[in-house]
N, CA, C and O of each residue as an XYZ file, in Angstrom:
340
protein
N     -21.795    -40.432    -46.113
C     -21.691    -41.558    -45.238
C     -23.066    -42.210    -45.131
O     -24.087    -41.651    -45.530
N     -23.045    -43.222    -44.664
C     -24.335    -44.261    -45.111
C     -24.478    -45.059    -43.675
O     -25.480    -45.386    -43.039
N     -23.377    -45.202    -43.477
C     -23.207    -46.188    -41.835
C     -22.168    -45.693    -41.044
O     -21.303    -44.866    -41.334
N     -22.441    -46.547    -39.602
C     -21.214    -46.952    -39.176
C     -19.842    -46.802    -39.253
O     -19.061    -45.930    -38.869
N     -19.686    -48.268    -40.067
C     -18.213    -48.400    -40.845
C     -17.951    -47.143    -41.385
O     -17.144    -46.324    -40.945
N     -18.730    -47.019    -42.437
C     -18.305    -45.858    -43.377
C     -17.890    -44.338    -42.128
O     -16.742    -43.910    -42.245
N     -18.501    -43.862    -41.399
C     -18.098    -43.122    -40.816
C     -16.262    -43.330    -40.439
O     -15.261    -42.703    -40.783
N     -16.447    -44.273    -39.761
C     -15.539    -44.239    -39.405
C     -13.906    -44.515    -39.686
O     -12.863    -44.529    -39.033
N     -14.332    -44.719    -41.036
C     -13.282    -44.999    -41.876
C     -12.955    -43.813    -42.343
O     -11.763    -43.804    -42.652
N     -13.655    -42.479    -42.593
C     -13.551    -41.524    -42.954
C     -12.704    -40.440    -41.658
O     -11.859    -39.567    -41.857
N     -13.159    -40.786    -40.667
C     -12.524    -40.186    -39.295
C     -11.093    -40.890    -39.137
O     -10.245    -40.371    -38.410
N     -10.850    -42.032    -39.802
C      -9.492    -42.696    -39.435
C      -8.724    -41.854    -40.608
O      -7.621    -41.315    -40.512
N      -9.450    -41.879    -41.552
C      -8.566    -40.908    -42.593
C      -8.393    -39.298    -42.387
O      -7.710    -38.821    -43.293
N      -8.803    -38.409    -41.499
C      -8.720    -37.327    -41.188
C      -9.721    -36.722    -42.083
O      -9.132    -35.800    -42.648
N     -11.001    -36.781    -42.517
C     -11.293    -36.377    -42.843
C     -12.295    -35.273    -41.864
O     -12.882    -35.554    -40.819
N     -12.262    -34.036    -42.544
C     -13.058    -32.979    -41.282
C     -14.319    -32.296    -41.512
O     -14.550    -31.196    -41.010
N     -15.218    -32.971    -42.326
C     -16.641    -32.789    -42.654
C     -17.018    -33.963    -43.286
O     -16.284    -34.610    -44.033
N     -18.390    -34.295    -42.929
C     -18.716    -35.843    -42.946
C     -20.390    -35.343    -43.409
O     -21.198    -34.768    -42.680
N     -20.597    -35.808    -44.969
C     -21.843    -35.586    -45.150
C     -22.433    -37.548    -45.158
O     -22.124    -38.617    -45.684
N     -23.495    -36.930    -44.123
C     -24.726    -38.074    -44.000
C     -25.313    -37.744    -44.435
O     -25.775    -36.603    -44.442
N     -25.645    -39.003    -45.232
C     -27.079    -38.963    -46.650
C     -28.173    -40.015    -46.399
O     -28.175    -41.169    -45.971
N     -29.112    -39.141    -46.844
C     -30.327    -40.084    -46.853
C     -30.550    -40.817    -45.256
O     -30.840    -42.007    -45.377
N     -30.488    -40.430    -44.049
C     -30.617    -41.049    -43.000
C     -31.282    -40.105    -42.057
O     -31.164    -38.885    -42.180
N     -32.105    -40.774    -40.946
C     -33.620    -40.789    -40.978
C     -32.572    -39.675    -39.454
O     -31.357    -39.684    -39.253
N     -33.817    -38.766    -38.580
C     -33.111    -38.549    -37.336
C     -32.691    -39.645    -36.742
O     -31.469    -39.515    -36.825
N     -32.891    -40.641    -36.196
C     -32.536    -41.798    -35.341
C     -31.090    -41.724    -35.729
O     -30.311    -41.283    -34.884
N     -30.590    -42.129    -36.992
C     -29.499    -42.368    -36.985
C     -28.746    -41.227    -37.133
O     -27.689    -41.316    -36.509
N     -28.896    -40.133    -37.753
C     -28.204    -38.508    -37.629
C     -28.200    -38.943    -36.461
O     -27.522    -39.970    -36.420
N     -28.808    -38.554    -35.049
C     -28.647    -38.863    -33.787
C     -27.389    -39.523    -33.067
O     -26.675    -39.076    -32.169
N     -27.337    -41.174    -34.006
C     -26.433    -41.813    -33.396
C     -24.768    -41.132    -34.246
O     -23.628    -41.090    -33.785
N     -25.207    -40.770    -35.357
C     -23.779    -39.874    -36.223
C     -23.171    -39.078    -35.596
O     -21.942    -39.023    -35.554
N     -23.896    -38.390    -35.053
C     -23.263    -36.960    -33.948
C     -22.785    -37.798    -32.869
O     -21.588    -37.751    -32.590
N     -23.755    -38.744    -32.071
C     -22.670    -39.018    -30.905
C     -21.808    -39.702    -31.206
O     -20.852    -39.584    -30.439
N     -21.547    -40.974    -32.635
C     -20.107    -41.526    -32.809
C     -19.161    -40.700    -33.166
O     -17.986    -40.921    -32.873
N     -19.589    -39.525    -33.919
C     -18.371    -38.663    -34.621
C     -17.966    -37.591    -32.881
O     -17.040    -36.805    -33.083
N     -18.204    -37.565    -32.258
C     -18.328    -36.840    -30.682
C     -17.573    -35.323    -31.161
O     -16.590    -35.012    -30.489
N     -17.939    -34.476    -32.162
C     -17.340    -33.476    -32.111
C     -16.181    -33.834    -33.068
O     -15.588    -32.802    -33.384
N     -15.548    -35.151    -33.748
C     -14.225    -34.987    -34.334
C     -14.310    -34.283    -36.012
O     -13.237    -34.173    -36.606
N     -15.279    -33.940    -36.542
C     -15.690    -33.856    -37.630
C     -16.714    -32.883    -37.264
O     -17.254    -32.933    -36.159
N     -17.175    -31.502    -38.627
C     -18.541    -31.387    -38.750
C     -19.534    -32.520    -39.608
O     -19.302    -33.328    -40.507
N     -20.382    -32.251    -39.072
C     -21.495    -32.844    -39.811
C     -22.391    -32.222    -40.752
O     -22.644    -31.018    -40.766
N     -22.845    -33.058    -41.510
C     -23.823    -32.156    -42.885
C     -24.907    -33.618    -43.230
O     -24.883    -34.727    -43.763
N     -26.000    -32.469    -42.332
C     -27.155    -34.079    -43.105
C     -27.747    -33.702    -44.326
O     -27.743    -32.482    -44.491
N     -28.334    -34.464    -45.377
C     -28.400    -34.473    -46.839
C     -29.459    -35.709    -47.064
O     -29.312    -36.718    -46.374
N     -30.345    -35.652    -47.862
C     -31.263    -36.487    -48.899
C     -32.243    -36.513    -47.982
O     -32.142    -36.754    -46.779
N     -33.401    -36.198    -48.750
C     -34.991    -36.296    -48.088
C     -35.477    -35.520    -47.119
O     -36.494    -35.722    -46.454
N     -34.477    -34.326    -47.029
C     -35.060    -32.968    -45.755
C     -36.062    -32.023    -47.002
O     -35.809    -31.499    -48.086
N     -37.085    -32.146    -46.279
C     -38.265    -31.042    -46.857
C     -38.125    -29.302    -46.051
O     -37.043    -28.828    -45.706
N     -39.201    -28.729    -45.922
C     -39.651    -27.856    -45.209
C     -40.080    -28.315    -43.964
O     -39.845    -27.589    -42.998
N     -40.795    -29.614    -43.746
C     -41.651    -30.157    -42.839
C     -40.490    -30.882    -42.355
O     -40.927    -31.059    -41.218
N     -38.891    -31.664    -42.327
C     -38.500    -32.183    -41.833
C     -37.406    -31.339    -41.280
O     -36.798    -31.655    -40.257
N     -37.114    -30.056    -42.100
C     -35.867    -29.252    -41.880
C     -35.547    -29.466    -40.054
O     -34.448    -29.801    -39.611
N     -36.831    -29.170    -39.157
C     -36.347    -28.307    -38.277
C     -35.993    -29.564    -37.025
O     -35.424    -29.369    -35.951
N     -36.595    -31.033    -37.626
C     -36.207    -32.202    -36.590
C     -34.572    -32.634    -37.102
O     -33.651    -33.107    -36.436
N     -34.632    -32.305    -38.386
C     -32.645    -32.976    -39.287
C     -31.593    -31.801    -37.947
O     -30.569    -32.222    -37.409
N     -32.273    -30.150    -37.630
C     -31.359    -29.843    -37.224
C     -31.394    -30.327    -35.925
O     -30.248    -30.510    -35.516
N     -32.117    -30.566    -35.237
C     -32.290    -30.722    -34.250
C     -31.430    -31.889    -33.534
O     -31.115    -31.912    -32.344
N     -31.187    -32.643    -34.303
C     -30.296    -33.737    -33.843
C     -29.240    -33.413    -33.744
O     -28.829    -34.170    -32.865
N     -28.283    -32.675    -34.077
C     -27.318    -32.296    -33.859
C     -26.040    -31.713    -34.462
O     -25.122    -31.104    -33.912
N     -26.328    -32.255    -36.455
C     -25.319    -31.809    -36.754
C     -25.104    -30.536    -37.442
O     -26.179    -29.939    -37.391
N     -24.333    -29.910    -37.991
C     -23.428    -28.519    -38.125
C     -23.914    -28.027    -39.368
O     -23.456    -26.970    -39.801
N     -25.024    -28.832    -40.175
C     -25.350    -27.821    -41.524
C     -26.484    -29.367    -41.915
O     -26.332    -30.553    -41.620
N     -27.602    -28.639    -42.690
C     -28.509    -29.134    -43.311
C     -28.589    -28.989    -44.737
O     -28.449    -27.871    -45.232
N     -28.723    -29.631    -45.190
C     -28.538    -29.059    -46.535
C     -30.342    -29.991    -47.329
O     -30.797    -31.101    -47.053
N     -30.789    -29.112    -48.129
C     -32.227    -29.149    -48.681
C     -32.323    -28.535    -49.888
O     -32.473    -27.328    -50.078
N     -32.204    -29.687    -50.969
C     -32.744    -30.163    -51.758
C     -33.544    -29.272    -52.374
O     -33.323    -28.353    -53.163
N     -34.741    -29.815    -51.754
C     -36.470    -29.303    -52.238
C     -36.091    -27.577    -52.181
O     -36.946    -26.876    -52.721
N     -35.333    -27.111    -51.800
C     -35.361    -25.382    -52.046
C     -35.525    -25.412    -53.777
O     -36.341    -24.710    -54.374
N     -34.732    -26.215    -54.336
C     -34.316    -25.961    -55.964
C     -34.447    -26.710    -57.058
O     -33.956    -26.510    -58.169
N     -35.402    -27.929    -56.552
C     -35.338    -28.958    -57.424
C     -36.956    -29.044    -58.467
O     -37.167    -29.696    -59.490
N     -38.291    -27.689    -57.355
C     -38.721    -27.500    -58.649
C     -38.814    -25.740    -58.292
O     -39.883    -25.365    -57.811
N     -38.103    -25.052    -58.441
C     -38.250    -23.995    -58.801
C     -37.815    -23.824    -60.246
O     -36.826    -24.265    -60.830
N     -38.798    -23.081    -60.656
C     -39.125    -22.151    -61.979
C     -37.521    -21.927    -62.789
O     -36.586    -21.437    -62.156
N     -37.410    -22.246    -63.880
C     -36.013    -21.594    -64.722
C     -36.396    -20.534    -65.024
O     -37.541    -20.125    -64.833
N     -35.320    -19.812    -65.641
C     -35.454    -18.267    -65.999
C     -34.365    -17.928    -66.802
O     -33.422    -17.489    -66.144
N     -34.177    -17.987    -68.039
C     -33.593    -17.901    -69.084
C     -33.164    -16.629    -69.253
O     -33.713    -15.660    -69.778
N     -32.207    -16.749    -68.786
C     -31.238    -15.029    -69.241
C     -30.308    -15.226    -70.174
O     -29.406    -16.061    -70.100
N     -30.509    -14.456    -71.084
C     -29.601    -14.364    -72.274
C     -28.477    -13.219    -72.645
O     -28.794    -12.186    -73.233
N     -27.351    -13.466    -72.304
C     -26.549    -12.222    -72.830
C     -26.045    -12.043    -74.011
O     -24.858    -11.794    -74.218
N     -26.884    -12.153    -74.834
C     -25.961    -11.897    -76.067
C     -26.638    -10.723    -76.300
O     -27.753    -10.616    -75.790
N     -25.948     -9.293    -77.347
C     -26.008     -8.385    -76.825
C     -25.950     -8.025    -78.562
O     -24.948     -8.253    -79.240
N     -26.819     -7.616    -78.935
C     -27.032     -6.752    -80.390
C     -27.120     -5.198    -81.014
O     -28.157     -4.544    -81.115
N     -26.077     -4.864    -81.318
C     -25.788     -3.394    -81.485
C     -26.849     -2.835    -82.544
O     -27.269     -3.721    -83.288
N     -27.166     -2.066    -82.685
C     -28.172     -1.371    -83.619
C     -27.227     -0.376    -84.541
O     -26.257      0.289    -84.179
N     -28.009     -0.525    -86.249
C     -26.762      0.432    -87.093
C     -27.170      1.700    -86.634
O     -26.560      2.709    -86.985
């Protein structure tokens, strides 16, 4: 969800988890009090370490962060598996 409208078009459709993206606390803020409990909430895009703990704070039901995985290290596991004669 992005706005407003969009919220609430999603609540007219029954929908029962509502991810807000990319939106700052101010408006998470105003998300929780338009959705008043009819939906969980899930805020999404641009939560760091340094923003995690103000995204929860506003109010809604799951945070979700990015930056945990976007540069951690790969690690190449290989199963292929070679018998010896």
């Amino acid at each position: 969800m992005r706005d407003e409208r969009e919220i609430e078009q999603a609540l007219a459709a029954g929908a029962p988890r509502l991810l807000l993206d990319n939106m700052d606390d101010e408006q998470l803020r105003a998300a929780v009090a338009q959705v008043a409990g009819r939906a969980r909430l899930e805020a999404s895009g641009g939560v760091t370490l340094q923003t995690l703990r103000a995204r929860a704070q506003t109010g809604v039901d799951w945070v979700s962060m990015g930056a945990l995985t976007h540069s951690a290290p790969a690690l190449d596991l290989s199963l292929i598996l070679e018998v010896s004669p």
